[in-house]
Structures are given as C-alpha cells and as structure tokens.
N, CA, C and O atoms as a GROMACS GRO file, in nm:
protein
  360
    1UNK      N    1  -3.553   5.669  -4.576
    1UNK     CA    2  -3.474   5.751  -4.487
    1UNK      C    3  -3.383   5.659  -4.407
    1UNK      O    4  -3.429   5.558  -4.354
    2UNK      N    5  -3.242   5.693  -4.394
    2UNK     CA    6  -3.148   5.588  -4.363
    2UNK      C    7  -3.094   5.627  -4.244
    2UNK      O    8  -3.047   5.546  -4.164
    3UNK      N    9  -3.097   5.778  -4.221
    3UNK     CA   10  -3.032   5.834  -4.090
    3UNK      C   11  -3.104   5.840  -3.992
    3UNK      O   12  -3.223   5.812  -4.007
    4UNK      N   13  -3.064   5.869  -3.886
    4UNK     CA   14  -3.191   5.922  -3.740
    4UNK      C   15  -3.325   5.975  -3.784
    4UNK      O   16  -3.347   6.016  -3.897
    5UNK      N   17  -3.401   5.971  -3.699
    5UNK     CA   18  -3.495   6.112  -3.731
    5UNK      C   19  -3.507   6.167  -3.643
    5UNK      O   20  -3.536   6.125  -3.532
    6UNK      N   21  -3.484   6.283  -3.679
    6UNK     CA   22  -3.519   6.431  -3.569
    6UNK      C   23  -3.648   6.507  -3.583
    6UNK      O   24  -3.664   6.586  -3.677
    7UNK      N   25  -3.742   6.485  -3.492
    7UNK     CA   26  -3.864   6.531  -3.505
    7UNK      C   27  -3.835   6.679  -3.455
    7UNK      O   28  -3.758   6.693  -3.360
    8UNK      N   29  -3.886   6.772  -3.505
    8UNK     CA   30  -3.918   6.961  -3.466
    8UNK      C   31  -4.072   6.953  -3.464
    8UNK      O   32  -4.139   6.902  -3.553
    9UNK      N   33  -4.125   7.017  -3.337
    9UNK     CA   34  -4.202   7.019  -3.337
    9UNK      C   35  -4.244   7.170  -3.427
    9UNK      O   36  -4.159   7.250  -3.468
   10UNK      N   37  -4.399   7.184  -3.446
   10UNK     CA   38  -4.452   7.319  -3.458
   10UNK      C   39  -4.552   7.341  -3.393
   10UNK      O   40  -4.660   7.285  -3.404
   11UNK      N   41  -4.518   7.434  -3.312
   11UNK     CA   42  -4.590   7.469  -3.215
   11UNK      C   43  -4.668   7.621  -3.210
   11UNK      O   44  -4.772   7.647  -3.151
   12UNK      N   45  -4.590   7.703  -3.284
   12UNK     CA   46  -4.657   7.838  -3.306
   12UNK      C   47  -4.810   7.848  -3.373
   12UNK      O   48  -4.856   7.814  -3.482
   13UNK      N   49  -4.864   7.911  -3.254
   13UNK     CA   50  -5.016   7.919  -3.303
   13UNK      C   51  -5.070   7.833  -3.274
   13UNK      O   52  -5.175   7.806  -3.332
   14UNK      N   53  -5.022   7.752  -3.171
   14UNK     CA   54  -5.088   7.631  -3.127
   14UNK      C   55  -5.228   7.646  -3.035
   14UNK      O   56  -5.190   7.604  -2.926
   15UNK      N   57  -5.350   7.677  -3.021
   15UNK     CA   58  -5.426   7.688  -2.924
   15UNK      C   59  -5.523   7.593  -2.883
   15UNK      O   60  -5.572   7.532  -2.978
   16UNK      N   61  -5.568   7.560  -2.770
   16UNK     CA   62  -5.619   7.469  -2.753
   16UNK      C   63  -5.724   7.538  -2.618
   16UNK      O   64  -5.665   7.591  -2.524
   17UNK      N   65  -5.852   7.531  -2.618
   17UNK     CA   66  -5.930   7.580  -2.545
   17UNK      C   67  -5.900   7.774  -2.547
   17UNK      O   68  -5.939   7.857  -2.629
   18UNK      N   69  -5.816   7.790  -2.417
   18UNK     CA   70  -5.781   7.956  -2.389
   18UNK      C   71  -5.645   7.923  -2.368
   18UNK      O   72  -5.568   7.990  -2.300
   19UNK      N   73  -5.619   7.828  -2.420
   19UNK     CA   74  -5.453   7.873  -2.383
   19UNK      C   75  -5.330   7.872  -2.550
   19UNK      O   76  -5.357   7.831  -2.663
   20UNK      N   77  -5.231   7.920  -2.509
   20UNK     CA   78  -5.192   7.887  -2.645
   20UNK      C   79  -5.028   7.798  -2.614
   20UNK      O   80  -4.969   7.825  -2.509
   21UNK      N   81  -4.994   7.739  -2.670
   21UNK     CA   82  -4.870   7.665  -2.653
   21UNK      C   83  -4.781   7.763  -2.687
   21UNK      O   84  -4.803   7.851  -2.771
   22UNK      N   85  -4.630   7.742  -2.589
   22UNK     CA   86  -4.539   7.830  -2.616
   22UNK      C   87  -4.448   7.831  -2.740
   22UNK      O   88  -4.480   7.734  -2.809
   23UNK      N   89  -4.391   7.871  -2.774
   23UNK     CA   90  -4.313   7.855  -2.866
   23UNK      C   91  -4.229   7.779  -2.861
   23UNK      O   92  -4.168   7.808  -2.758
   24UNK      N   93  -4.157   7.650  -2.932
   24UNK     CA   94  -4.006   7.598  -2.872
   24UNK      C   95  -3.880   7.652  -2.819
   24UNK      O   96  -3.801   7.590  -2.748
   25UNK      N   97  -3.867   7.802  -2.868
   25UNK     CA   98  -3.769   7.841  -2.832
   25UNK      C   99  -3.792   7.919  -2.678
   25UNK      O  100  -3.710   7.966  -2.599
   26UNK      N  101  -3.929   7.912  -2.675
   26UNK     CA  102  -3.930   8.011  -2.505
   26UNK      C  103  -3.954   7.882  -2.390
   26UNK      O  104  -4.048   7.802  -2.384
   27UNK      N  105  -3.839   7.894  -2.307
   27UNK     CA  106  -3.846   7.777  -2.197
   27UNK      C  107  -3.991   7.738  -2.104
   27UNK      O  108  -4.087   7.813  -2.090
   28UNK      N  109  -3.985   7.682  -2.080
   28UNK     CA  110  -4.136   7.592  -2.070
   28UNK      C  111  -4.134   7.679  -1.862
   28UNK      O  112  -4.035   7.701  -1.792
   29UNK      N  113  -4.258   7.698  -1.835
   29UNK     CA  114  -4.265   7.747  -1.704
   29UNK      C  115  -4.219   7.651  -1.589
   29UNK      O  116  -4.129   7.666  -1.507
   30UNK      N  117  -4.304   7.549  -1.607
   30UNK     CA  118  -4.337   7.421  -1.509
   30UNK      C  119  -4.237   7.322  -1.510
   30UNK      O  120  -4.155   7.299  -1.422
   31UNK      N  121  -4.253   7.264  -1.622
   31UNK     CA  122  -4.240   7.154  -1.697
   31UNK      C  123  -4.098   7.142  -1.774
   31UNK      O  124  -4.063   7.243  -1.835
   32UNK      N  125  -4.030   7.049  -1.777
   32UNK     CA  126  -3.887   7.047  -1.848
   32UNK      C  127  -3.911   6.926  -1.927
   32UNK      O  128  -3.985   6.838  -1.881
   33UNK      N  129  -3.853   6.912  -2.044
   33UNK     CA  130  -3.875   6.800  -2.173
   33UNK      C  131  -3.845   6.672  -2.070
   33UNK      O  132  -3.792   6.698  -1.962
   34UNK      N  133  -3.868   6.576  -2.092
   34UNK     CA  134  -3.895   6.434  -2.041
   34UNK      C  135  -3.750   6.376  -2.094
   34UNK      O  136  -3.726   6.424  -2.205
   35UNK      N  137  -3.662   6.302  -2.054
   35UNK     CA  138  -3.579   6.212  -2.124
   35UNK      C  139  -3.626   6.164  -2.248
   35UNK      O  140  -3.742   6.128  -2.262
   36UNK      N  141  -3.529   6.162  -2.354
   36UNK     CA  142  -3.549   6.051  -2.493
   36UNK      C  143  -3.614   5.910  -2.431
   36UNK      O  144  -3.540   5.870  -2.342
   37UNK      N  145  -3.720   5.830  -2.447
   37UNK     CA  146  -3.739   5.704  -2.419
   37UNK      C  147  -3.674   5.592  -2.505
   37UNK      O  148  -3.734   5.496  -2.553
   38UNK      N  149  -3.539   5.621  -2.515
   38UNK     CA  150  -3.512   5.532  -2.625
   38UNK      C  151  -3.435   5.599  -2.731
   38UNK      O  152  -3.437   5.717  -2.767
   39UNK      N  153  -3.339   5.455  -2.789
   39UNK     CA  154  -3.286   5.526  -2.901
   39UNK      C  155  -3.378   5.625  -3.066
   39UNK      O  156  -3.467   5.588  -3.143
   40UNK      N  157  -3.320   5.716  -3.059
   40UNK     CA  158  -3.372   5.793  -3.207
   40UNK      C  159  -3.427   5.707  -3.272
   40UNK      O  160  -3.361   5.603  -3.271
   41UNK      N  161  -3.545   5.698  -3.346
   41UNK     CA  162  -3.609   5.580  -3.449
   41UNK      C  163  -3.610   5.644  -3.580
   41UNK      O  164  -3.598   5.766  -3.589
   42UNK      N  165  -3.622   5.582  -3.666
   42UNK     CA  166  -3.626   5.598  -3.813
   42UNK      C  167  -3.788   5.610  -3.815
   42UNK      O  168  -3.879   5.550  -3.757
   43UNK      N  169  -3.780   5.730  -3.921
   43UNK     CA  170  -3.931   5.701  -3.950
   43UNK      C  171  -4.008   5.561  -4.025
   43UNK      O  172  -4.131   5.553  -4.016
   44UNK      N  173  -3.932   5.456  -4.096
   44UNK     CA  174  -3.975   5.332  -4.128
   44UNK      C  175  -4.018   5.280  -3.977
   44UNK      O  176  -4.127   5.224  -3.976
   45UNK      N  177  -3.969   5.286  -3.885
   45UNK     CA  178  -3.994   5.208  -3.755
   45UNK      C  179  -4.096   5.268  -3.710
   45UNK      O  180  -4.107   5.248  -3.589
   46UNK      N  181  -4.195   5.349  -3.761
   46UNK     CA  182  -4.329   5.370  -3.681
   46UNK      C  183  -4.438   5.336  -3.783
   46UNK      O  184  -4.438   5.376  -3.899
   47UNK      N  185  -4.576   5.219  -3.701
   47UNK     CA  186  -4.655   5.256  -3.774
   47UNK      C  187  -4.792   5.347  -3.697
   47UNK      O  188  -4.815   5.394  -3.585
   48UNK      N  189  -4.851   5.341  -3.804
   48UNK     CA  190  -5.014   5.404  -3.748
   48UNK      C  191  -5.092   5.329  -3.671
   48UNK      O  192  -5.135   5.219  -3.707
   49UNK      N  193  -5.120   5.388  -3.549
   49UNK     CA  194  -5.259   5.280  -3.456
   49UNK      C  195  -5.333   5.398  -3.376
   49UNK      O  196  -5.294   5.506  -3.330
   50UNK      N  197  -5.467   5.324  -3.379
   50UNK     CA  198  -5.577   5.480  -3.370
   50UNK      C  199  -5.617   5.395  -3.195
   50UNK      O  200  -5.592   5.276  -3.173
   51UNK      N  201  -5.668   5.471  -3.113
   51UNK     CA  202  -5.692   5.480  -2.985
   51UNK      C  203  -5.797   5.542  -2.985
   51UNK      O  204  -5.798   5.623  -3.078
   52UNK      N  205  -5.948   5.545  -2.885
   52UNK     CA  206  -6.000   5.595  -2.888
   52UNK      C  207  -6.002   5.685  -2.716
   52UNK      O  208  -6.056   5.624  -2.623
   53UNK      N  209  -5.952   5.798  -2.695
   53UNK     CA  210  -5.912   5.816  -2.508
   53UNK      C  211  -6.060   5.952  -2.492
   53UNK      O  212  -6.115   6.008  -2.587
   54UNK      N  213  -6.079   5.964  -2.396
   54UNK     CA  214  -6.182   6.076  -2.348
   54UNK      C  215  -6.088   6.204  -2.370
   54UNK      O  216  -5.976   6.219  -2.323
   55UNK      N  217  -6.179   6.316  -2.471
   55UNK     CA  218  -6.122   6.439  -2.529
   55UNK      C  219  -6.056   6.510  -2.422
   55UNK      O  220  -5.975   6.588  -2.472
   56UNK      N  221  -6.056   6.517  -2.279
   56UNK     CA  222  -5.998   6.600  -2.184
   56UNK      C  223  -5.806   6.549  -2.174
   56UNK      O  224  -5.698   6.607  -2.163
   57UNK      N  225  -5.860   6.396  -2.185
   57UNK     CA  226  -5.716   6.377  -2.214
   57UNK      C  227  -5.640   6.389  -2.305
   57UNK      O  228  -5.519   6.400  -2.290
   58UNK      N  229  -5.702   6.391  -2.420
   58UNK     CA  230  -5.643   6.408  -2.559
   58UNK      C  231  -5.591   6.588  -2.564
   58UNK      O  232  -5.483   6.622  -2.614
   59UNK      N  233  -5.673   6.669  -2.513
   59UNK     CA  234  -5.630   6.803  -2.501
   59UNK      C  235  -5.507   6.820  -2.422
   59UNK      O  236  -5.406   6.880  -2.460
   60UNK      N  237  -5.528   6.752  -2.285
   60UNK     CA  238  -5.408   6.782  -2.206
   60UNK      C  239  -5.290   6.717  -2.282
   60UNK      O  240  -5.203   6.802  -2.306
   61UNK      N  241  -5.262   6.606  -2.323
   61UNK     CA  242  -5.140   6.545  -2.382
   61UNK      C  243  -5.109   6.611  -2.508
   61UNK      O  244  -5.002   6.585  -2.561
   62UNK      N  245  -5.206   6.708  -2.571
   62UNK     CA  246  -5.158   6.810  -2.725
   62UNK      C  247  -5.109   6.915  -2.684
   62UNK      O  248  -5.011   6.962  -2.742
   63UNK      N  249  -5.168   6.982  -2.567
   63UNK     CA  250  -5.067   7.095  -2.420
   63UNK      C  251  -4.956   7.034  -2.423
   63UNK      O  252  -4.866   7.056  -2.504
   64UNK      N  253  -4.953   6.938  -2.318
   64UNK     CA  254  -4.826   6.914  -2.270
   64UNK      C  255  -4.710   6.881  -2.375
   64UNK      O  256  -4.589   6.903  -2.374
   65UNK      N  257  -4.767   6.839  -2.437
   65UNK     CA  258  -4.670   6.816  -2.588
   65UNK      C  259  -4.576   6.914  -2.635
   65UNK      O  260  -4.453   6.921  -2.643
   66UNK      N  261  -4.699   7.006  -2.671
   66UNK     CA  262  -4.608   7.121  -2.737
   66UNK      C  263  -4.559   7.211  -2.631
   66UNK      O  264  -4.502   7.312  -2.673
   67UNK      N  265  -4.567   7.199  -2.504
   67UNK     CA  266  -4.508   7.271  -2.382
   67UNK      C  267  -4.318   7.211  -2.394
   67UNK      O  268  -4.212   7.274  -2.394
   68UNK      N  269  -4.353   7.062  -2.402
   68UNK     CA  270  -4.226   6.991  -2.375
   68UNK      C  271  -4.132   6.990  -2.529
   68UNK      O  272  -4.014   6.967  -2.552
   69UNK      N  273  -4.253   7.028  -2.619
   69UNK     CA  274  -4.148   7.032  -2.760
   69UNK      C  275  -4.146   6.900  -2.818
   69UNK      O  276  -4.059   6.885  -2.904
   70UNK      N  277  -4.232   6.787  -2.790
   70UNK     CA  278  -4.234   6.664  -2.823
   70UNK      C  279  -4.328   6.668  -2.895
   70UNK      O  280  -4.406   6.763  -2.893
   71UNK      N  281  -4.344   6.540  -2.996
   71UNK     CA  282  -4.482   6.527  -3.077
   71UNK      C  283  -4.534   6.371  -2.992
   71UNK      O  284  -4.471   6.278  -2.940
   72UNK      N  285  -4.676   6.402  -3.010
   72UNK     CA  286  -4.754   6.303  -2.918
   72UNK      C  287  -4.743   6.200  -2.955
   72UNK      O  288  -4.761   6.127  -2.857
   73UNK      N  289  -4.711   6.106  -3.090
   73UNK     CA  290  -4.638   5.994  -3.053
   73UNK      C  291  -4.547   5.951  -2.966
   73UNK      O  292  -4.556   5.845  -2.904
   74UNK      N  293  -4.440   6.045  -2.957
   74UNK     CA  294  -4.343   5.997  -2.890
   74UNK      C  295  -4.430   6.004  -2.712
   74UNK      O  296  -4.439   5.888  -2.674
   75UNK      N  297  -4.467   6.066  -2.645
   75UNK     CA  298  -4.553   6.077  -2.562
   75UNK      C  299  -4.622   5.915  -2.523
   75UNK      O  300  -4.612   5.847  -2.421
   76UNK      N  301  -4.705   5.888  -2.670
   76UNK     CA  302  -4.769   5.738  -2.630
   76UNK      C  303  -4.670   5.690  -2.678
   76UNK      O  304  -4.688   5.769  -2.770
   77UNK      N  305  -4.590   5.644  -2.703
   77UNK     CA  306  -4.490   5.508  -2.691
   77UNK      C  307  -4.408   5.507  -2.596
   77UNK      O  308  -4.349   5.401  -2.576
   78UNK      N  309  -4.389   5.589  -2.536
   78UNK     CA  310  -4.357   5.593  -2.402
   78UNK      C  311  -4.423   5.518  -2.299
   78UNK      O  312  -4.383   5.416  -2.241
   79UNK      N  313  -4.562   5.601  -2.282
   79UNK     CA  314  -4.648   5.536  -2.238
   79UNK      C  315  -4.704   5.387  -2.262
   79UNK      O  316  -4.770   5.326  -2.177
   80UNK      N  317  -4.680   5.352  -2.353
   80UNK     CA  318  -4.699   5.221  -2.428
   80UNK      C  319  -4.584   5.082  -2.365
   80UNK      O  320  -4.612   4.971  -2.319
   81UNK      N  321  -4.448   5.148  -2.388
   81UNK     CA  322  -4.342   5.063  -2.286
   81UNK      C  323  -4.367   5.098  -2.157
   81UNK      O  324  -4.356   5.019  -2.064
   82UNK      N  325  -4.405   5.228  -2.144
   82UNK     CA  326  -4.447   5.150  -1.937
   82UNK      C  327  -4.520   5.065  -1.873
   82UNK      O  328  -4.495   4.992  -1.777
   83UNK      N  329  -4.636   5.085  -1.949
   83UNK     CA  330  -4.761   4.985  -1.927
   83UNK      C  331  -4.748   4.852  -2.018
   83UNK      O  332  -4.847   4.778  -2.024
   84UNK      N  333  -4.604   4.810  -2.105
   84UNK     CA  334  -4.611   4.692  -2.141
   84UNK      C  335  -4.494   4.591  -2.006
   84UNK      O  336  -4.497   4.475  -1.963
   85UNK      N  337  -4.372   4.760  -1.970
   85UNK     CA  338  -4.280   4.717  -1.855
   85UNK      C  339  -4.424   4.630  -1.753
   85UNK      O  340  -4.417   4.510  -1.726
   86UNK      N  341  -4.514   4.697  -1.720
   86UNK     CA  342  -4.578   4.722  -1.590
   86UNK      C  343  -4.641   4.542  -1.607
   86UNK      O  344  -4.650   4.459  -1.516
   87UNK      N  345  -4.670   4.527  -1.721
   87UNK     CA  346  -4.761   4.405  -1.738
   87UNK      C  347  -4.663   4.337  -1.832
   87UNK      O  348  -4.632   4.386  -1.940
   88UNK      N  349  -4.616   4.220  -1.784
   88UNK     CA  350  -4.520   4.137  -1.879
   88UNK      C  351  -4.620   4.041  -1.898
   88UNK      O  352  -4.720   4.016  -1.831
   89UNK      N  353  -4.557   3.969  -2.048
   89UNK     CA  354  -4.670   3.862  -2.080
   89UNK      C  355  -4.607   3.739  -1.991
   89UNK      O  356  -4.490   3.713  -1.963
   90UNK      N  357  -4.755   3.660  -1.951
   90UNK     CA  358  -4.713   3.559  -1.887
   90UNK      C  359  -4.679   3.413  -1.893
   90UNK      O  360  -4.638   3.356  -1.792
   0.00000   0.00000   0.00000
C-alpha cells in the first residue's frame, strides 16, 4: 500500500458491558475526536506489540474509541509518544 491510510472505524453493534457505542455518523455527546497525532501512516509503518493493562482499562479505551471514531491503536501510540515526550532517554 503506497498511499495514506485512512482508518473507518466500525462501530455499529458495538457493546461493551450495558452500553453500546454510537454510531460514527451520530455526534459523540461529551467527547469530540482528539487531534490526528501525527502525520497519516501507511499501514507498512505499524507493527504488532501486545501489552498486558487491567480489563477496566481496556474497556474504557474500546468506549472511548469508538465514541471518538478512532481505532485503539491510534489511541496507544499516542499515548506511547507522550510518555516517550515525558521521559527522554538519557
């Protein structure tokens, strides 16, 4: 793949505990999509790395995800450059 990638999320039918994720096209209540962290990546530019986090968080960040229309990678690599901003090597 040589062009951008544009991730779409799918979100319909999404449920998680009692709640269900909105649809992409119905505007989010709370919450408004987060800035791009960065230029568009190619899908060659990602690989796989497994994390092990406590399930309460893993639920809330698969919510908030599909609230904001993002897929949870993009979510942790975000998170990943803040906490690499936060701690530079020394």
């Amino acid at each position: 793949m040589d062009g951008p990638l544009h991730l779409v999320p799918a979100v319909e039918g999404l449920r998680v505990g009692d709640q269900t994720a909105q649809s992409a096209a119905e505007p989010a209540t709370s919450a408004q999509p987060a800035p791009a962290a960065g230029p568009v990546a190619r899908e060659s530019d990602w690989v796989q790395m497994g994390a092990y986090v406590p399930k309460k968080i893993k639920q809330a960040l698969k919510v908030r995800c599909a609230r904001l229309g993002i897929e949870m990678r993009q979510a942790c690599a975000e998170a990943y450059r803040a906490w690499l901003e936060k701690n530079p090597a020394p």
